[in-house]
N, C-alpha and C positions, 0 to 999 in steps of 0.2 A: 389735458388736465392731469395732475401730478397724483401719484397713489396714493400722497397723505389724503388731500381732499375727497378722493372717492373714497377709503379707509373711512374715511369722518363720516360723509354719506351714507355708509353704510351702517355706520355706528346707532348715527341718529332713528334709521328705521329700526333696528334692534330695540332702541331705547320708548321709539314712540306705541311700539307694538305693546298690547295686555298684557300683564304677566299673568301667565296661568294660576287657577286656585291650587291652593297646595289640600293634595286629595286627602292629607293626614290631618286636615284643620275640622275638625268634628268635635262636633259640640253635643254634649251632652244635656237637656233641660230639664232640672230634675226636681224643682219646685223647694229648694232648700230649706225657705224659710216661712213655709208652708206648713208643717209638722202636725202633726193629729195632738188633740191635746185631751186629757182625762178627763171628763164632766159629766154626767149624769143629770145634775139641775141645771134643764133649758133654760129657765129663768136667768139662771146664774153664771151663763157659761162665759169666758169670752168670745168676742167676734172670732166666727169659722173664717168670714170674709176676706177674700183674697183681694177681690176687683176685678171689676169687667169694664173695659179691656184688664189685662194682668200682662206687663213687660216682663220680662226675664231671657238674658244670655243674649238680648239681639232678637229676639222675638216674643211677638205682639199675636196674644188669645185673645178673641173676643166672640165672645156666645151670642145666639140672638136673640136672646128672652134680654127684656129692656130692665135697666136699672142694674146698679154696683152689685147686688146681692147674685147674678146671675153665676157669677163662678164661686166657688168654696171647698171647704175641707170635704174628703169622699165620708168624714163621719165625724161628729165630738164626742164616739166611744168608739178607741183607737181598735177594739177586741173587730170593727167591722171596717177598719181599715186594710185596702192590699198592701200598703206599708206601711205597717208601724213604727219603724222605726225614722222615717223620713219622711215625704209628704207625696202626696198626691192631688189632683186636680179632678174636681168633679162639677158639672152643671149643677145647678139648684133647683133647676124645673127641665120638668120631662119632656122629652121629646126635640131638645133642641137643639142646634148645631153651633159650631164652637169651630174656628175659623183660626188659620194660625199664618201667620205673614212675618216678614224681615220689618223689624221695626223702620229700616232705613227706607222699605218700600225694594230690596233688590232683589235677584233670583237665588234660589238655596234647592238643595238636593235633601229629602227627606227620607230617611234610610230606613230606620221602625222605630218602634213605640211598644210601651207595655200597657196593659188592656185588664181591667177586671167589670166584673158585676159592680153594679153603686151600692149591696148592701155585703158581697162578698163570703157568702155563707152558702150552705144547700140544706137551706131550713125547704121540707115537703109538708103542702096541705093534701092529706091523702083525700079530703072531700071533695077536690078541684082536680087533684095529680097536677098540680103546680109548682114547677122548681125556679125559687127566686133566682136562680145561679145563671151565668149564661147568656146570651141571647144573641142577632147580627146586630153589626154597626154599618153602616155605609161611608165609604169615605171618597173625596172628591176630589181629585189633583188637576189643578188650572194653572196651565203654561198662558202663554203672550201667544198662543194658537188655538186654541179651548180648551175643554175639559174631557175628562177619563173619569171614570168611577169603578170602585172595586166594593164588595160586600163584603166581609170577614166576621165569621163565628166564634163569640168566646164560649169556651168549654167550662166546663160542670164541675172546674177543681177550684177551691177559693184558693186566693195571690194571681197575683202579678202576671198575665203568660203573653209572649212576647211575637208582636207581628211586623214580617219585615216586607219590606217595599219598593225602596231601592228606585224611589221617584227622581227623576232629576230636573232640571231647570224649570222650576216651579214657581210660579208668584204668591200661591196662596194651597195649602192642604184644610179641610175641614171633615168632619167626623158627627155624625148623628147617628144616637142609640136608636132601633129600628123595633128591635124585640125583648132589649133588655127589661129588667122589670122595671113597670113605672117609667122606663127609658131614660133612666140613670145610669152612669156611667165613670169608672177610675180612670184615669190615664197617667201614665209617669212615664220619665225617660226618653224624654222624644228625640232621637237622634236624628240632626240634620248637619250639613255644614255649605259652605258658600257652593253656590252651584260650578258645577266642575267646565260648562262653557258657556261661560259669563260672556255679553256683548260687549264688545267697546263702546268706550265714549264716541259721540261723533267728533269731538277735539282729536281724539286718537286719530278714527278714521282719518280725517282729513291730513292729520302729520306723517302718518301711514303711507297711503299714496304718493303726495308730496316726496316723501323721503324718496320712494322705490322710481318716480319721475325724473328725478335729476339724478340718483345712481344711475338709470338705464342713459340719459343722454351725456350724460360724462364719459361712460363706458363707448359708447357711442364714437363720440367724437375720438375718443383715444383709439378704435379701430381703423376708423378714417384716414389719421392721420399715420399709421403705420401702414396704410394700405399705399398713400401717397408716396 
């Protein structure tokens, strides 16, 4: 068999093979257009309403407190937001978990997140010694093998503080406030990007093989025939 057509053969495994995640494709989700807005009259305010589920950047939040009202603004007085000047994502009822997947359904590497209290202050009742500030979260990382869990502590400074994790080949991360007050909870900034060893397609696989079979029996017969 002549070098072009193994050349070719060879080409084609090269071509059929995954190409690697590009490890600088990181995504940032930072709830844009999400923003705290000034309001005072509940009566009066606009919709905080985000939507549950909530799409943004390639991935899909969904809490499990039932009905749209489940996700929203961390406050409609931006003074008890951990960012004012941009947005954040907060449950609407206590105690519950909020689930974060590739909209497409594929694997993602989720790197950190920034974390505050749901009302972001360190207002003290000295009659209880209770500081709203603060509390654990539990978070869940589930591969296509099971799941891991980690607890993480937010500390006693109001804004933003940033926890990292550095999960990889994930189908789904989720997060429920454990100790926070009320078990409310900010999140902004969720860094993730395409998981860094993505599976092939089984189409792949199969052209894969294929390819590396008739390169090895080409290579093959061209030994033979020099051995002749």
């Amino acid at each position: 068999m002549s070098k072009f057509l193994i050349t070719l053969l060879a080409t084609s495994v090269v071509a059929a093979a995954p190409a690697a995640a590009d490890p600088c494709a990181v995504t940032t989700v930072t709830f844009p257009t999400y923003a705290p807005v000034q309001c005072y009259d509940e009566e009066n305010c606009p919709p905080a309403v985000v939507s549950n589920p909530y799409d943004e950047a390639g991935f899909h939040f969904q809490n499990s407190a039932e009905g749209g009202y489940a996700l929203v603004n961390g406050s409609s007085n931006p003074t008890n937001s951990a960012d004012p000047t941009g947005g954040v994502l907060t449950n609407n009822y206590g105690y519950k978990t909020t689930t974060v997947t590739k909209v497409d359904g594929g694997l993602f590497d989720f790197i950190s997140v920034d974390l505050a209290d749901g009302f972001n202050n360190m207002n003290y009742f000295p009659a209880t010694g209770f500081n709203r500030q603060g509390g654990d979260v539990l978070f869940t990382f589930t591969t296509g093998s099971g799941s891991t869990t980690q607890t993480i502590t937010i500390d006693g400074i109001p804004g933003l503080q940033t926890f990292t994790f550095n999960m990889t080949g994930l189908t789904s991360v989720s997060y429920l406030p454990q100790t926070t007050f009320n078990g409310y909870i900010q999140a902004d900034n969720f860094v993730v990007s395409a998981a860094t060893g993505a599976v092939p397609e089984p189409a792949s696989w199969a052209m894969l093989i294929a390819g590396f079979g008739l390169t090895g029996a080409a290579m093959r017969r061209r030994r033979t025939a020099v051995a002749a």
